[in-house]
PLY file of the C-alpha trace (Angstrom):
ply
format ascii 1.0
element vertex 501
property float x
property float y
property float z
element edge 500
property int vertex1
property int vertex2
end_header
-20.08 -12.22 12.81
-17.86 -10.57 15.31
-18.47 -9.76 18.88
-16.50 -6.68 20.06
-14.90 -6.29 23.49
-13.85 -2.60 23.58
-16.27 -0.11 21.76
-15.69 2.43 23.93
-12.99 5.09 24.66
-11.73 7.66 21.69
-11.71 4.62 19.55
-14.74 3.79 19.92
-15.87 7.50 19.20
-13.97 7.28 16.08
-15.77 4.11 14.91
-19.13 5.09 15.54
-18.91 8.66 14.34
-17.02 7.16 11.15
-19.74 4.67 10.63
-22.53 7.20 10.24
-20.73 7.95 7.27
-22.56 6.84 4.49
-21.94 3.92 1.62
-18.71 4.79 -0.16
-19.88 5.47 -3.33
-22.46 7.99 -1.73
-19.58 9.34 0.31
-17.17 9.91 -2.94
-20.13 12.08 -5.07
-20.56 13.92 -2.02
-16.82 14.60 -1.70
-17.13 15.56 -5.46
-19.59 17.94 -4.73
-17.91 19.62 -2.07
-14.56 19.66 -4.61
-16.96 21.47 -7.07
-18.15 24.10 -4.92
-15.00 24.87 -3.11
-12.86 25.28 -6.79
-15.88 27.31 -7.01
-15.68 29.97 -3.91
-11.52 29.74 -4.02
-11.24 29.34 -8.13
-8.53 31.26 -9.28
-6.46 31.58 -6.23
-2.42 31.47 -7.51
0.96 30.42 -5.91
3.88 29.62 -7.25
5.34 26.12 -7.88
9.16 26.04 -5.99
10.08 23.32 -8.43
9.41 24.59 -11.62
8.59 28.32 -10.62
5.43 27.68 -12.75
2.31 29.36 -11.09
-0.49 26.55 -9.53
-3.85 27.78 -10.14
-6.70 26.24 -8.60
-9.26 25.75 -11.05
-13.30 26.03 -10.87
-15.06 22.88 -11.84
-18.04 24.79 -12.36
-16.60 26.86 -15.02
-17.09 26.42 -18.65
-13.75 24.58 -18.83
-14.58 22.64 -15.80
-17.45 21.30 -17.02
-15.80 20.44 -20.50
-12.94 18.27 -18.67
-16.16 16.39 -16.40
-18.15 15.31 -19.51
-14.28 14.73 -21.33
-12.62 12.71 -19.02
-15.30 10.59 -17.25
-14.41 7.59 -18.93
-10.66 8.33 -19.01
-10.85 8.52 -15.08
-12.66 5.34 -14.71
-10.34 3.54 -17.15
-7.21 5.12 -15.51
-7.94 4.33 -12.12
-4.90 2.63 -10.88
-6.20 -0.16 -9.08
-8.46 -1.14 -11.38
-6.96 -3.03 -13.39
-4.82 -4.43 -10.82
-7.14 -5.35 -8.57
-9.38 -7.58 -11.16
-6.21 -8.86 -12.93
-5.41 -10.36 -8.97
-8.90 -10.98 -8.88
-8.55 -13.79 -11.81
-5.40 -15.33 -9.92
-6.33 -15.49 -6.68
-10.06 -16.20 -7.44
-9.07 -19.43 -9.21
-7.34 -20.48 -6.18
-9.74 -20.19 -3.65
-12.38 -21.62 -6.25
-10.50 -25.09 -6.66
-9.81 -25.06 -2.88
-5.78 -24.93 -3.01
-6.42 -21.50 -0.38
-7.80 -23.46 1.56
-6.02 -26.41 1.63
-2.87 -25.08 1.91
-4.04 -22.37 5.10
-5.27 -25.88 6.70
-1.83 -27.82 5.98
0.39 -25.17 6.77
-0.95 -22.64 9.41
-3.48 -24.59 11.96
-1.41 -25.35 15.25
1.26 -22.32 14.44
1.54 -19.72 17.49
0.57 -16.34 17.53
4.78 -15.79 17.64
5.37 -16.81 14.22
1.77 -16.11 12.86
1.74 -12.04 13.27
5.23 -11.17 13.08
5.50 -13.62 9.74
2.72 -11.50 8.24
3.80 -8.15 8.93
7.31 -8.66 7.71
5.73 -10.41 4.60
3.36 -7.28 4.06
6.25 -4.63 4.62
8.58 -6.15 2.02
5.59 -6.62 -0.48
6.40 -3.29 -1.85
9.13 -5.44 -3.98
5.38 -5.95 -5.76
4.04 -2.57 -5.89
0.76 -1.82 -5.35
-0.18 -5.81 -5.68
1.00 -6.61 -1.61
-2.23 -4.10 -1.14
-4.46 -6.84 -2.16
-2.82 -10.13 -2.17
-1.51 -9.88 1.98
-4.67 -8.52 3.78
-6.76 -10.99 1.78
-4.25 -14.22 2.67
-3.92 -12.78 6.43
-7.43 -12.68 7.16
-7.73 -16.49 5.46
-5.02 -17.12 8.07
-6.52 -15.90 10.89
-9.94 -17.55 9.99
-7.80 -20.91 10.13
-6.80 -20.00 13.10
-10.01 -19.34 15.07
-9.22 -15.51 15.20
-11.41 -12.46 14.01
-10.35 -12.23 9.93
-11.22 -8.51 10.57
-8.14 -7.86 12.66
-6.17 -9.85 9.37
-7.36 -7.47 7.26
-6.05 -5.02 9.39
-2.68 -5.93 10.01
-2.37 -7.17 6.07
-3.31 -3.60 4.72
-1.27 -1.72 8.01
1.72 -3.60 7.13
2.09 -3.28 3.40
1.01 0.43 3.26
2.11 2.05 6.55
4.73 0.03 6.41
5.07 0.50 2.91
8.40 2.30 1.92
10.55 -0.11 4.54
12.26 -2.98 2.68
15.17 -5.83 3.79
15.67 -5.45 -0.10
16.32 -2.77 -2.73
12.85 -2.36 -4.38
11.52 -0.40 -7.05
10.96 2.39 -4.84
14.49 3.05 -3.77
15.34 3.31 -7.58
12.14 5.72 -8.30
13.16 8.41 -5.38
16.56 8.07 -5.51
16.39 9.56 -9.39
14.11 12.38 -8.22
16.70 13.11 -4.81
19.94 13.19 -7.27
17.63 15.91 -9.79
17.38 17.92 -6.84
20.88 17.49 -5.62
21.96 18.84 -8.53
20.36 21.98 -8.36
23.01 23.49 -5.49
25.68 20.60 -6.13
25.18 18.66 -3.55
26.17 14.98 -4.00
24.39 12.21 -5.76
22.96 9.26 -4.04
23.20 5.65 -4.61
19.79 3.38 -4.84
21.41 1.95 -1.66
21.92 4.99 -0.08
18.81 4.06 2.83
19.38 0.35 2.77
20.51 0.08 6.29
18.26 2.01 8.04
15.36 0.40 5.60
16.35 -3.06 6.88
16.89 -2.11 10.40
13.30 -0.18 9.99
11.74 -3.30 8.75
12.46 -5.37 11.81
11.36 -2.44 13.84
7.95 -1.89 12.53
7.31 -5.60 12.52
8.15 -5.62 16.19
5.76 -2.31 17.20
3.30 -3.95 14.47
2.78 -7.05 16.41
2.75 -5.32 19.49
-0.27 -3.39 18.10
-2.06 -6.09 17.36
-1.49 -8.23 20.12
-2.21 -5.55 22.41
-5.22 -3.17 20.81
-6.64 -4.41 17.42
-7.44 -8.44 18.53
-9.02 -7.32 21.65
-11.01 -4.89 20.00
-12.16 -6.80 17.58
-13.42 -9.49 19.47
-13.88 -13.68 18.58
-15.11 -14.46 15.49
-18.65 -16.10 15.39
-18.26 -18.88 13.05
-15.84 -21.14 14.11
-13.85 -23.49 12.06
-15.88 -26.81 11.84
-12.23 -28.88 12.78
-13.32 -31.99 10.87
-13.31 -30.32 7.89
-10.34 -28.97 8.66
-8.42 -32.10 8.10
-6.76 -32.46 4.85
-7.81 -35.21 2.75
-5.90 -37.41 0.28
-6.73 -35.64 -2.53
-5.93 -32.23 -1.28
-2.58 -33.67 -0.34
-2.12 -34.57 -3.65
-3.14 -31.71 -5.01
-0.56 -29.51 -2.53
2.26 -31.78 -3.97
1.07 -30.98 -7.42
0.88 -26.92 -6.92
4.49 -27.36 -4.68
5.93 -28.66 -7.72
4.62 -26.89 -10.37
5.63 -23.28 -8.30
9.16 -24.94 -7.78
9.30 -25.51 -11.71
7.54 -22.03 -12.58
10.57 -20.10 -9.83
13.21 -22.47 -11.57
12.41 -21.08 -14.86
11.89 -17.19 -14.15
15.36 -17.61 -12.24
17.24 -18.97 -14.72
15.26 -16.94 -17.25
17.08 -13.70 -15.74
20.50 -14.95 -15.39
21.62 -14.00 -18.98
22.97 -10.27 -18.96
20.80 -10.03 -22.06
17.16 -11.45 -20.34
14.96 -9.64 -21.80
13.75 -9.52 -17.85
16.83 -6.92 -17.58
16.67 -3.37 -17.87
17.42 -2.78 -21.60
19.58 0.00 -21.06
21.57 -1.01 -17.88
20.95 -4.73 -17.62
19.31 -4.38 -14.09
17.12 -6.64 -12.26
16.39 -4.04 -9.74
16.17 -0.21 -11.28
13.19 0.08 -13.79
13.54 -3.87 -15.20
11.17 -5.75 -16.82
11.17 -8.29 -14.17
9.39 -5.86 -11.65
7.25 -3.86 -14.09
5.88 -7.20 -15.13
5.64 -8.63 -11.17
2.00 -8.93 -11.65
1.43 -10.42 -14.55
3.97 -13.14 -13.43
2.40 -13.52 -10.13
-1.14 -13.89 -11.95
0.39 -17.11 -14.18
2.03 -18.35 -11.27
-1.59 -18.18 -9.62
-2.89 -19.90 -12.42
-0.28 -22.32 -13.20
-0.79 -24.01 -9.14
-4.57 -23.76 -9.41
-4.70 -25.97 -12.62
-2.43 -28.38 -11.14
-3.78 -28.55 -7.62
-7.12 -28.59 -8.92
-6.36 -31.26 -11.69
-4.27 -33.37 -8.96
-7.49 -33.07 -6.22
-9.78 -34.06 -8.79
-11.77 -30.44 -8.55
-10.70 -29.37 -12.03
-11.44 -32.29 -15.06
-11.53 -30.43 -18.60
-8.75 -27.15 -17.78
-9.99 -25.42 -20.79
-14.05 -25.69 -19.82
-13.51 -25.18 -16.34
-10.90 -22.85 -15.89
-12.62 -19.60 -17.81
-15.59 -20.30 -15.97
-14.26 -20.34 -12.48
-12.25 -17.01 -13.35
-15.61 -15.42 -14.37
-17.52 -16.13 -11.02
-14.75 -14.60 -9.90
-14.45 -11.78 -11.63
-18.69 -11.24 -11.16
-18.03 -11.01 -7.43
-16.49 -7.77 -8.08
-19.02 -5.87 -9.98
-19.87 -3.83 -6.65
-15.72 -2.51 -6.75
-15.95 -1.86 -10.64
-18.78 0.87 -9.44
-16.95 2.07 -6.31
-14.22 2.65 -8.94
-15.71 4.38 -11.17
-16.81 7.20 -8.38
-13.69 7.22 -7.12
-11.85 7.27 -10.69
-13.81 10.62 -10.82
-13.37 12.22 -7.70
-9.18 11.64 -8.44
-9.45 13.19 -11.45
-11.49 16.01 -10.57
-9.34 16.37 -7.19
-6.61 16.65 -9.21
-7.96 18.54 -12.16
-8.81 21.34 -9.60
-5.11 21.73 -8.48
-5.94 22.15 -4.30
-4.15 19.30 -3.09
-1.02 20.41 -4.93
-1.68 24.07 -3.59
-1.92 22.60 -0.28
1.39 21.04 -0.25
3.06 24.18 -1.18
1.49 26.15 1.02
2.48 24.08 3.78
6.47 23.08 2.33
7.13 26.97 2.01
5.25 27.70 5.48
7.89 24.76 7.33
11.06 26.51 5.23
9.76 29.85 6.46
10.16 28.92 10.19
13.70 28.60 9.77
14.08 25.12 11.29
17.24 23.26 12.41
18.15 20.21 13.86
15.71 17.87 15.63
12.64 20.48 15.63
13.23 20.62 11.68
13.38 16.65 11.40
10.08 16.38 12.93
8.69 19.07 11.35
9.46 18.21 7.79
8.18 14.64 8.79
4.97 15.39 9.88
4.44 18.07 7.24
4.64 14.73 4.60
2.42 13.01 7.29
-0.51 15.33 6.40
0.25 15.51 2.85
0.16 12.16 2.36
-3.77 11.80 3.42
-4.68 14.51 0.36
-2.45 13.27 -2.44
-1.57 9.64 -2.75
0.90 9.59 -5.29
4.86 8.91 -3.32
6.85 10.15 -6.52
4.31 13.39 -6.99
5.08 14.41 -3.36
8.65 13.32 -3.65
8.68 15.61 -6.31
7.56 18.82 -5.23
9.53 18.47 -1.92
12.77 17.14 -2.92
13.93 20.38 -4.98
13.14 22.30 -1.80
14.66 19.71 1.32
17.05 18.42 -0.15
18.64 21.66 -0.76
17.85 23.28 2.58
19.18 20.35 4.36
22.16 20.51 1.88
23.38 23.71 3.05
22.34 23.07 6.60
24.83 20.23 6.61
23.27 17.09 6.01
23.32 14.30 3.17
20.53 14.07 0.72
19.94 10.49 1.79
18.90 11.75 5.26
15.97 14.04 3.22
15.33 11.41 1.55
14.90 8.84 4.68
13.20 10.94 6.75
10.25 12.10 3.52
9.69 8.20 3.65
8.68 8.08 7.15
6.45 10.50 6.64
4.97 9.54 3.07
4.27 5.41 4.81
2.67 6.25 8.43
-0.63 8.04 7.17
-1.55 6.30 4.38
-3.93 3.89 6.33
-6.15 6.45 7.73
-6.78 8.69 5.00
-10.04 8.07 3.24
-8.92 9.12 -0.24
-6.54 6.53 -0.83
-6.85 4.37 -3.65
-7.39 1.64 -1.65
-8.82 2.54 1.53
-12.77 1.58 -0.14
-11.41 -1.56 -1.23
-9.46 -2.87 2.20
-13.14 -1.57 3.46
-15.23 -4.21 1.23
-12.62 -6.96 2.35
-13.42 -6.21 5.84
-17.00 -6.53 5.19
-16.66 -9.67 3.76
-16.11 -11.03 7.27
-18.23 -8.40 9.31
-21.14 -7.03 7.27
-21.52 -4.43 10.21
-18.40 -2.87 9.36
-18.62 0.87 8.15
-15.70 3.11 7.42
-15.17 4.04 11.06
-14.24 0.67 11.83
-11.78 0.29 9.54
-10.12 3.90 10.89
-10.43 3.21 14.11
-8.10 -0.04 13.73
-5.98 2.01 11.77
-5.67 4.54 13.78
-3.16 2.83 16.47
-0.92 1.66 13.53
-0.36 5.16 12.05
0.26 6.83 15.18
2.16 4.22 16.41
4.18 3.50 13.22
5.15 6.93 12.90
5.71 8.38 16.67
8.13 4.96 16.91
9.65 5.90 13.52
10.45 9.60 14.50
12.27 8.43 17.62
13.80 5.78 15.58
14.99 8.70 13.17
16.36 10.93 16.14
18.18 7.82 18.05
20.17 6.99 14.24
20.61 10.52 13.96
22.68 10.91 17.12
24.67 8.07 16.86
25.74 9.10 13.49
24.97 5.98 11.43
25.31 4.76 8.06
22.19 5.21 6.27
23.41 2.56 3.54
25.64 1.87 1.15
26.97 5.62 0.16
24.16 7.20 2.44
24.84 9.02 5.20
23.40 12.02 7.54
25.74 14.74 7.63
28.46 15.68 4.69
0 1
1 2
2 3
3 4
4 5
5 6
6 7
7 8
8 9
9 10
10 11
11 12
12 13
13 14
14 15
15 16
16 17
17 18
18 19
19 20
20 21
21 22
22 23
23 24
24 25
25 26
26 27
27 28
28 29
29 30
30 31
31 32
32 33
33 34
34 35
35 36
36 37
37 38
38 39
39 40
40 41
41 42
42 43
43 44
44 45
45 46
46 47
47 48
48 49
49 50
50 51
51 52
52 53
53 54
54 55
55 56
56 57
57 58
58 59
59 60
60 61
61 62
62 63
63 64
64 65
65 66
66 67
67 68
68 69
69 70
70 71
71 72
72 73
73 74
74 75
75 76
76 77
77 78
78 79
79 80
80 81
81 82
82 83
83 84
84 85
85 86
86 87
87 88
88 89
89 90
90 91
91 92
92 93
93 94
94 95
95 96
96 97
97 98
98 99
99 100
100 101
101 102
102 103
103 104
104 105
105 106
106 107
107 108
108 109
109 110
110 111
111 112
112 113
113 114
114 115
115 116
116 117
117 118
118 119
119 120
120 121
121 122
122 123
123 124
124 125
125 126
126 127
127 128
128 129
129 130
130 131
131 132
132 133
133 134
134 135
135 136
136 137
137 138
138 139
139 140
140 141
141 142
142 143
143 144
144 145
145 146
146 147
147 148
148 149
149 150
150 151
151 152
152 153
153 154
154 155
155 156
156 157
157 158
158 159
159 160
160 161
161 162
162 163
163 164
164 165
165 166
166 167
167 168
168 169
169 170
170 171
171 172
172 173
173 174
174 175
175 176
176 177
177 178
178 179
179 180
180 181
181 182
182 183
183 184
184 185
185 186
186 187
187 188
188 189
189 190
190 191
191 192
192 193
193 194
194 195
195 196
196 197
197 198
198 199
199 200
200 201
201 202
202 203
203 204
204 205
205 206
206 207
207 208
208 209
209 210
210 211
211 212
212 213
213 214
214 215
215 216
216 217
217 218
218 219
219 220
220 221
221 222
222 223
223 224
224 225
225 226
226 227
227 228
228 229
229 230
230 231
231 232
232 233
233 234
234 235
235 236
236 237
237 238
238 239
239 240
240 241
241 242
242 243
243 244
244 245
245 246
246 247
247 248
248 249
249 250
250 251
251 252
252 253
253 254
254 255
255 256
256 257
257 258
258 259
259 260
260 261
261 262
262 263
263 264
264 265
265 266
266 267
267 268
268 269
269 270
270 271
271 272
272 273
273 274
274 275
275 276
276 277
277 278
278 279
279 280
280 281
281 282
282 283
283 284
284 285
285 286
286 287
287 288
288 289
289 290
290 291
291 292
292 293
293 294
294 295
295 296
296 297
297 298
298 299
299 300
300 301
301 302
302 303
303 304
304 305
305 306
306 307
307 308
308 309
309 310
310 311
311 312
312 313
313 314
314 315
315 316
316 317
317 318
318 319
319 320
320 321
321 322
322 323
323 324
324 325
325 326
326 327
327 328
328 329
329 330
330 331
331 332
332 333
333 334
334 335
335 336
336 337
337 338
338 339
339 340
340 341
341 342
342 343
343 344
344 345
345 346
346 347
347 348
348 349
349 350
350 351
351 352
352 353
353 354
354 355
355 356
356 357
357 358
358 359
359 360
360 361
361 362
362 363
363 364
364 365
365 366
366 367
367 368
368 369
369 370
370 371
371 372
372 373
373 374
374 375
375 376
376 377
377 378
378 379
379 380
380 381
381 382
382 383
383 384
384 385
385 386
386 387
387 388
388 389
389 390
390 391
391 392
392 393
393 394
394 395
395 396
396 397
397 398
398 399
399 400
400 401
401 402
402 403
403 404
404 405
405 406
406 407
407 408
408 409
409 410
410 411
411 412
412 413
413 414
414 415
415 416
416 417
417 418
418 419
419 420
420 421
421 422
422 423
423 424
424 425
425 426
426 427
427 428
428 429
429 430
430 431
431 432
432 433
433 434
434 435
435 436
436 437
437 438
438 439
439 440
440 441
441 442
442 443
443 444
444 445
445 446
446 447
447 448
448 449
449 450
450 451
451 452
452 453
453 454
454 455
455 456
456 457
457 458
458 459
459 460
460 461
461 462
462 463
463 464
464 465
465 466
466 467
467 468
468 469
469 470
470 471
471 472
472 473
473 474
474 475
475 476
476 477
477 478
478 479
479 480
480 481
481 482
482 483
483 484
484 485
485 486
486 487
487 488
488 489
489 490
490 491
491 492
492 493
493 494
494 495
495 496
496 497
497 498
498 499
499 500
């Protein structure tokens, strides 16, 4: 489908050499063998956990206890997979909607004609403040960019690419106080306390997080402007323009899905005005810090998804008995995705058994005591501790795990080197957003892959890193400097957050 202009250069190397890797599913048991035999040869290695002074022991797969937790947990892994569930309960939302047509409609009505100046900058900003909807902005933005992008003539693939680089590079940046502030700022003030260094407000990065956003949406347009569109090439199969034109019914059916989304908003606002909404935090009434409102985000976007389908597609005429139709759509939808339920259920197991093992935690304490050994300060420590979460972040996935082995030791260090805990905590974000595009073993890196695919059956896992690539370097070289230039001018961080005490 897509003809690329630039195959050549390191690039290039990257996306040929990565697409000689095999099918993912074949490339996750082989990963699981190589887990099995290296827990094997380095099985029963020790160090010592900083945090809890506990001793980490990697453990051999291949052991009679090893082979106990394999047979054990293999359903538990599959079933625990994190994106499992979210990704099919989107699946049912979303699905609907393109099935009735309101995707398409609404691309067509809204986005045909807009420039490139609005276009990529509107998506990236969208996709870095979708962390306000966890792990959801994963799936919902690269699938509506590249929809965009096909309405717009251009290569979905590079959509794809900017929808995933922007809401998980991009990921802990924010013109809003998410769920995310709330979760590290709990684990920075548990570390604080250990030497008594001051707590930290959920606002303490605010500033810098806003000012961030507007930065990486800048460099992130940039990138695509400049590398990922002209290495991706035109797209193939071209919009047929007649059938671009909206029709009467579809216009009626827009109005229909307009108001019904204006109604649905109208009552989940008021709904959370009360200081007793049950949408609240139970215990401190927020709407922000652990509430109801954003544990529940995706079940609320998945009615809303379903409440605008009905009515567009009652209003256009697509949909005529709701309760016939509606299940029926939702499970063509849902059979489109039998090739991810296996993909997760390989990858459920190579988590758990990654994990199970202990090596990426001994990893990341091996390397955290090896950057406090060096003795660090100032800028060469900054960049340092940065890059150290950089290379974490490919082998374990999980933000608050990280957070939480690291915070009890930087926070600390920096703490007695002079500087606020909001700084450690600012600068472990930088590091814990830039890589997460370009390391195979994230949750969702398989997925954004079969996405891709859907536009460019050529695609292989090489492709997909070798757009990534320019973001994550990018994003986090930019994010450093960014980092050093606040630094020296001695900025406000946020709202109680600064860099030195």
């Amino acid at each position: 489908m897509t003809e690329k202009k630039k195959t050549g250069g390191f690039l290039g190397w990257v996306e040929r050499t990565g697409n000689k890797i095999p099918h993912p599913i074949i490339l996750f048991l082989w990963l699981m063998a190589i887990i099995a035999v290296l827990s094997l040869i380095i099985g029963g290695k020790t160090i010592t956990n900083p945090t809890t002074g506990e001793d980490v022991v990697i453990n051999n797969l291949l052991s009679g206890p090893g082979m106990s937790y394999i047979l054990t947990s293999m359903i538990k892994n599959f079933v625990n997979f994190a994106p499992l569930g979210l990704i099919l309960t989107m699946t049912l939302g979303i699905g609907l909607a393109e099935e009735v047509g309101l995707m398409s409609a609404f691309m067509r009505k809204t986005i045909l004609g807009a420039p490139d100046k609005v276009i990529v900058p509107a998506i990236m900003i969208i996709g870095i403040c979708g962390n306000i909807a966890s792990d959801a902005a994963i799936i919902i933005v690269p699938t509506l960019a590249a929809m965009i992008y096909y309405y717009l003539g251009k290569n979905p693939v590079a959509g794809v690419a900017i929808g995933y680089a922007s809401t998980t590079a991009g990921f802990s940046a924010n013109l809003i106080i998410a769920g995310t502030d709330a979760l590290l700022q709990g684990i920075t003030n548990e570390a604080s306390a250990l030497v008594g260094a001051p707590e930290i407000e959920i606002t303490s990065n605010w500033y810098i997080m806003i000012a961030s956003t507007f930065l990486l949406t800048l460099v992130g347009t940039l990138v695509n402007n400049k590398i990922i569109e002209p290495r991706v090439g035109p797209y193939n199969k071209k919009l047929d323009m007649e059938k671009a034109e909206i029709t009467a019914e579809e216009n009626k059916g827009l109005r229909a899905a307009g108001i019904t989304l204006l109604i649905y908003l109208a009552i989940i606002i008021i709904a959370c005005i009360p200081q007793n909404s049950f949408f609240r935090n139970p215990e401190t009434g927020s709407l922000t810090n652990k509430s109801v409102l954003l544990k529940g985000l995706v079940p609320l976007i998945l009615l809303m998804f379903i409440a605008i389908s009905i009515a567009y597609g009652k209003a256009s005429g697509y949909i005529k008995n709701a309760g016939k139709e509606v299940p029926a759509i939702m499970s063509r939808a849902i059979a489109k995705m039998s090739g991810f339920i296996v993909l997760a259920f390989v990858i459920g197991q190579f988590i758990g058994w990654f994990s199970w093992t202990n090596m990426g935690l001994y990893m990341a304490i091996s390397l955290t005591e090896a950057l406090k050994s060096a003795n660090a300060t100032g800028i060469p420590l900054f960049i340092g501790y940065v890059l150290i979460c950089s290379f974490i972040n490919i082998f374990i996935g999980s933000g608050s795990a990280k957070w939480a082995l690291m915070a009890p030791i930087f926070v600390p260090m920096m703490y007695l080197l002079g500087y606020h805990p909001s700084w450690a905590q600012f600068l472990y974000r930088v590091g814990d957003s830039s890589t997460n595009i370009i390391s195979p073993l994230f949750n969702y890196f398989p997925i954004i892959l079969a996405f891709m695919q859907d536009y460019d059956e050529d695609a292989g896992a090489g492709t997909l890193l070798s757009l990534m690539i320019p973001y994550s370097l990018i994003f986090l070289i930019t994010w450093i400097l960014f980092a050093i230039v606040w630094y020296f001018l001695d900025l406000p961080l946020g709202v109680g957050g600064q860099i030195f005490l």
